[in-house]
ZAMARGU-4260 file (C-alpha; in steps of 0.2 Angstrom, whole numbers, plus 5000, padded with zeros to 4 digits):
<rodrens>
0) 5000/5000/5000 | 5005/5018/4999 | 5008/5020/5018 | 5023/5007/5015 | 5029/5017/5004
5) 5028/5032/5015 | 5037/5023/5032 | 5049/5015/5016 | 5054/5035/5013 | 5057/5039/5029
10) 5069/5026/5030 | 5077/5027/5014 | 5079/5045/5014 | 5092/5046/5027 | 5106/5048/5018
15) 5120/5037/5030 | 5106/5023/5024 | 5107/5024/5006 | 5125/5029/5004 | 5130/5014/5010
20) 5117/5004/5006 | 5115/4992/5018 | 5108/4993/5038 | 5108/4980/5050 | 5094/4974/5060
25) 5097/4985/5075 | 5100/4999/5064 | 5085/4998/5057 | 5076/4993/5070 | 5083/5011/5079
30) 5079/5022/5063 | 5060/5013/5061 | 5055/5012/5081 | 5053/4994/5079 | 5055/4984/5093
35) 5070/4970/5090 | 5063/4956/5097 | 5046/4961/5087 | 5057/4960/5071 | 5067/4945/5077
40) 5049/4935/5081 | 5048/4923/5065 | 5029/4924/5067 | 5028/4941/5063 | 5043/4944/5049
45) 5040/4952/5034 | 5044/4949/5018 | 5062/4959/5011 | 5061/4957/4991 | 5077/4964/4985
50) 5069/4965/4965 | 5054/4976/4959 | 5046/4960/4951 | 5048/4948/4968 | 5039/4965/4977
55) 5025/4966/4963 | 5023/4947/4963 | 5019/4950/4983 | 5007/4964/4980 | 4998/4955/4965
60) 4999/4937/4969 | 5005/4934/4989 | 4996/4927/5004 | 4990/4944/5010 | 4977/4934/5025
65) 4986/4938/5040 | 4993/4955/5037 | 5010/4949/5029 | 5022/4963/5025 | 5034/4964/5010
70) 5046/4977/5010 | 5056/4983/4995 | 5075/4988/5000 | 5077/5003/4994 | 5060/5003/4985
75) 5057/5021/4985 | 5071/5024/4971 | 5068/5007/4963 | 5048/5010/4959 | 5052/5028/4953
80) 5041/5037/4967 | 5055/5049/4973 | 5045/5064/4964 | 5028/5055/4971 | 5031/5060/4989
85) 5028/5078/4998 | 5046/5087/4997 | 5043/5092/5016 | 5041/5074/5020 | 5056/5069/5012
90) 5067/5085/5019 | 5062/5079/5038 | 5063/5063/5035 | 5082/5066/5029 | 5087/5080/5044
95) 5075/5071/5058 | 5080/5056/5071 | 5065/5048/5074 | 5049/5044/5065 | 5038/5057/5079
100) 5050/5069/5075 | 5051/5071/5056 | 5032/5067/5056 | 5031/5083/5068 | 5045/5093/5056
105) 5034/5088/5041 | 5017/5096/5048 | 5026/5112/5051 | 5034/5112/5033 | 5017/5109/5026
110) 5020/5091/5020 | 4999/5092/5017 | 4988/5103/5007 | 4982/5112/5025 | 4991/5116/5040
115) 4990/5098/5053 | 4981/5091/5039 | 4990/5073/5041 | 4984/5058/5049 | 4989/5040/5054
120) 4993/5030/5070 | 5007/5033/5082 | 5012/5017/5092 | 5023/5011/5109 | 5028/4998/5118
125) 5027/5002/5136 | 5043/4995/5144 | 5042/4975/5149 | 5028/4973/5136 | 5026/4964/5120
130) 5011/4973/5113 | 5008/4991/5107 | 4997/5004/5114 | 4992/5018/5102 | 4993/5035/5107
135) 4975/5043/5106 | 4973/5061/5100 | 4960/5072/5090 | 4974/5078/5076 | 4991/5069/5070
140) 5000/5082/5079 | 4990/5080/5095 | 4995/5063/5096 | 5013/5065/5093 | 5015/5077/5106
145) 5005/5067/5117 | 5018/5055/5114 | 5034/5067/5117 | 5026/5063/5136 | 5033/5046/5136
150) 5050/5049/5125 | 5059/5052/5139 | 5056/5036/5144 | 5065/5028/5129 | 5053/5019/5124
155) 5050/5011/5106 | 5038/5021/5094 | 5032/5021/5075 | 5023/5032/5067 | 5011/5020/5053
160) 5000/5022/5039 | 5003/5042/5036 | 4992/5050/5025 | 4980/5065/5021 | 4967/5068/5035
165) 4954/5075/5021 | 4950/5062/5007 | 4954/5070/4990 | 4951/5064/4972 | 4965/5056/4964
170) 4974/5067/4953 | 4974/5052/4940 | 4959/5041/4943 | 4947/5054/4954 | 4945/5039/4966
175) 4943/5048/4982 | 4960/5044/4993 | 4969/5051/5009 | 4986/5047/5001 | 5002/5058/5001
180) 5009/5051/4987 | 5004/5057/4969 | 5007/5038/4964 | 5002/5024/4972 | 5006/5006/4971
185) 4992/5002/4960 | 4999/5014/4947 | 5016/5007/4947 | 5008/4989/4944 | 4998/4997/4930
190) 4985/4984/4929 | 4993/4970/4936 | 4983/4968/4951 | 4971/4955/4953 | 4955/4968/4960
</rodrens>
């Protein structure tokens, strides 16, 4: 979906990432707020496709019933979509250390069309426990600074499924979306999905 895509640039925009090219499991679990032993679980790995066609053979054809995850190393530059995404996104994305902050940065950089016009989810993991708690708010912003509350605790966060709080037509297909990308996976599969 496009909100991978979206946590996928906020990875892959950070420039000691892509230079070198590869990141280790504690390295990305740092820069993505991941949990490592949620990562490390073999019940709840994703899928890493290292080739556009193994990542559109996923989308198009994989198991998708209990919520797999495929994610395409460096998939941003790979499926073309560098243009797709909101420059301010990007920019905080590159100059920000975690996920609540660079969403945070891109709010006050208009990443959206109106000012805290984003939304999605903002997770933690309270320390000793395995599952996630989401952190309730009325706007995007609230809920990140609700968050900033239990940074100082340390605690592991991500910030998913980032997107437009307003439902606008799509600038190709007039489909009513809430994405932030001008193209979406279903463009870049061109027909190839089995809807």
């Amino acid at each position: 979906s496009s909100q991978c895509f979206q946590l996928l640039g906020c990875i892959a925009a950070r420039p000691s990432v892509m230079e070198r090219g590869d990141v280790s499991l504690q390295e990305a679990c740092q820069q993505s707020g991941w949990p490592q032993d949620v990562v490390t679980d073999p019940s709840r790995q994703g899928k890493i496709a290292e080739s556009v066609e193994e990542f559109l053979d996923f989308v198009c054809f994989g198991d998708h019933s209990r919520g797999q995850l495929c994610v395409l190393r460096d998939g941003i530059a790979k499926l073309g979509l560098q243009a797709s995404i909101p420059s301010a996104l990007l920019k905080a994305c590159s100059c920000c250390s975690s996920a609540i902050d660079a969403v945070l940065e891109a709010i006050e950089c208009g990443a959206g069309t109106e000012d805290d016009d984003l939304d999605g989810y903002v997770f933690w993991w309270p320390p000793g426990d395995c599952y996630r708690e989401e952190v309730e708010g009325r706007t995007m912003r609230s809920k990140l600074m609700r968050y900033r509350d239990f940074a100082s605790l340390d605690v592991p966060n991500y910030v998913a499924e980032l997107r437009s709080a307003a439902r606008l037509p799509h600038h190709r297909t007039k489909e009513p979306t809430s994405t932030l990308t001008t193209i979406d996976v279903k463009d870049v599969v061109a027909g190839r999905l089995p809807m």
